[in-house]
C-alpha positions as CSV (number, residue, x, y, z in Angstrom):
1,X,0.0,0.0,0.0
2,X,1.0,3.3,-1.2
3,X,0.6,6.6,0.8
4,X,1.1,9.6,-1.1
5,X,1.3,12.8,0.3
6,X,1.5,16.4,-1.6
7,X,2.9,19.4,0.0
8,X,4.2,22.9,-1.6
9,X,0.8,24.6,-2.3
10,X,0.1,28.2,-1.1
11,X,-1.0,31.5,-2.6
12,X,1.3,33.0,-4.9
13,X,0.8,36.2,-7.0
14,X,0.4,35.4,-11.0
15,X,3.3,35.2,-12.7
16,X,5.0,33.5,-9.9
17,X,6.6,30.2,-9.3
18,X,5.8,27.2,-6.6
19,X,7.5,23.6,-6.2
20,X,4.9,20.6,-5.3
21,X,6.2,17.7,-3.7
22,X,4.4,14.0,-3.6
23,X,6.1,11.9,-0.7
24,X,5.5,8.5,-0.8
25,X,5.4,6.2,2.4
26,X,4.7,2.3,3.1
27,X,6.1,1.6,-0.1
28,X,8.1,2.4,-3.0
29,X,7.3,4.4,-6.0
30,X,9.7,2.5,-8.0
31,X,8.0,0.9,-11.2
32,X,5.1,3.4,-11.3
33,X,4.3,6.4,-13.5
34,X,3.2,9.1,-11.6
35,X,0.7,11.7,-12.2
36,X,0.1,14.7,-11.2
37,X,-3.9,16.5,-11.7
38,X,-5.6,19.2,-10.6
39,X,-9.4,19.8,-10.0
40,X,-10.1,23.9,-10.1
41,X,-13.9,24.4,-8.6
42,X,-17.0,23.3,-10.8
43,X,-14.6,21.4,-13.4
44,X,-13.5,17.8,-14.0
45,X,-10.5,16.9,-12.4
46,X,-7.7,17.2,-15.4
47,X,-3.8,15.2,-15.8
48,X,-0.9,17.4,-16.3
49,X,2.0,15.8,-15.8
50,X,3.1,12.5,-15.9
51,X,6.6,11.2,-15.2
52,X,7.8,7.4,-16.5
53,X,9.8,5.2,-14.7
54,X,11.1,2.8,-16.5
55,X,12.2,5.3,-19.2
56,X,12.1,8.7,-17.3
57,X,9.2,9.7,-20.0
58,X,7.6,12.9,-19.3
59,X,4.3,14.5,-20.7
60,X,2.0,17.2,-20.0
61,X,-1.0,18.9,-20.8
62,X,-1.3,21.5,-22.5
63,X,-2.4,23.4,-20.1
64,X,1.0,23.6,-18.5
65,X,3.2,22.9,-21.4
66,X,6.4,24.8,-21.4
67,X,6.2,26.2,-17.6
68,X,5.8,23.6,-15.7
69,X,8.6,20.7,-15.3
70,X,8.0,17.1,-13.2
71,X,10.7,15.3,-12.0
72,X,11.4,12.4,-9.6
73,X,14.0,11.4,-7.3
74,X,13.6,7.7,-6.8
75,X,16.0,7.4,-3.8
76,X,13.5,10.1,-1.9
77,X,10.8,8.1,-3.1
78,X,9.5,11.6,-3.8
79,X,7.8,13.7,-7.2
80,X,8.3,17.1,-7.6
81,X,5.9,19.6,-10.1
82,X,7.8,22.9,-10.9
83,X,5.3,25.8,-11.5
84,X,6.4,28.9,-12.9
85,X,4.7,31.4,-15.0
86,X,1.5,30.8,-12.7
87,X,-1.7,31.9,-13.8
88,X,-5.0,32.5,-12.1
89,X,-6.5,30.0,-14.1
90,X,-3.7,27.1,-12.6
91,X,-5.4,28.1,-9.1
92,X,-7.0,24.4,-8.1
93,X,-6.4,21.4,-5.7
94,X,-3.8,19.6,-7.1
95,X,-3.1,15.9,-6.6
96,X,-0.1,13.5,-7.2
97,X,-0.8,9.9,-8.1
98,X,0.6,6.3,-8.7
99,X,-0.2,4.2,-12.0
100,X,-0.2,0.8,-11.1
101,X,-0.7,-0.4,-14.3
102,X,2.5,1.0,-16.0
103,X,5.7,2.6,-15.8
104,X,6.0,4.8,-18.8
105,X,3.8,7.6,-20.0
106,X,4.1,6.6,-23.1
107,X,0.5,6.7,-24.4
108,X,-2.1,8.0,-23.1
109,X,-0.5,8.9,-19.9
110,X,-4.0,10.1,-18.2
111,X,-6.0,7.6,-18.0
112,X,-7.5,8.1,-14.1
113,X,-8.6,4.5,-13.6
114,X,-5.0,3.4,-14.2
115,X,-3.9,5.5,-10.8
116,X,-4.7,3.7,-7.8
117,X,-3.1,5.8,-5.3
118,X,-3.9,9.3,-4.8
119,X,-2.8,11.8,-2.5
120,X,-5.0,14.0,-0.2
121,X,-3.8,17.1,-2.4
122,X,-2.4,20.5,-1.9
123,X,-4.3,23.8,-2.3
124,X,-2.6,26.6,-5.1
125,X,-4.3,29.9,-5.4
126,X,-3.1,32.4,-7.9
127,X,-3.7,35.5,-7.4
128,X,-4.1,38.5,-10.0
């Protein structure tokens, strides 16, 4: 069993920049894909980022594409999300989790039903 948890969140003024973390505990994150999504109030909860493990793949959403970076650092069983460039329109609970079913991102790299572990998530406001 996999406990995930996110940390790095706050308010930050647009244009800024914010590091999110994704601990894991109880077990290691080797072998899994991780994701992380956000879910911004009254919309569907939306992948964007994923990083591979077997082949260090990473993808993202358009959304984000070009300001944020993932990354992971295997031997802190930990997941990083660089934000810069924030916008009001990133503000939104954002979420790490574990794809049990692969270790790549190659294809579709989204696919919710595929992550079985999910954090608690971490609150980012941007403000104007």
């Amino acid at each position: 069993q996999v406990q995930l948890i996110e940390s790095g969140g706050g308010l930050v003024q647009a244009g800024g920049s914010l590091r999110l973390s994704c601990a894991a505990s109880g077990s290691t994150l080797e072998y899994y894909a991780i994701g992380w999504f956000r879910q911004a109030p009254g919309k569907e909860r939306e992948g964007i980022a994923c990083v591979g493990y077997s082949d260090g793949s990473t993808l993202y959403g358009d959304s984000v594409k070009g300001r944020f970076t993932i990354s992971r650092d295997n031997a802190r069983n930990t997941v990083y999300l660089q934000m810069t460039s924030l916008k009001r329109e990133d503000t939104a609970s954002y979420y790490c989790a574990a794809n049990t079913m692969r270790s790549s991102c190659l294809g579709p790299p989204f696919v919710q039903h595929e992550y079985n572990y999910w954090g608690h998530g971490t609150q980012v406001t941007v403000s104007s």
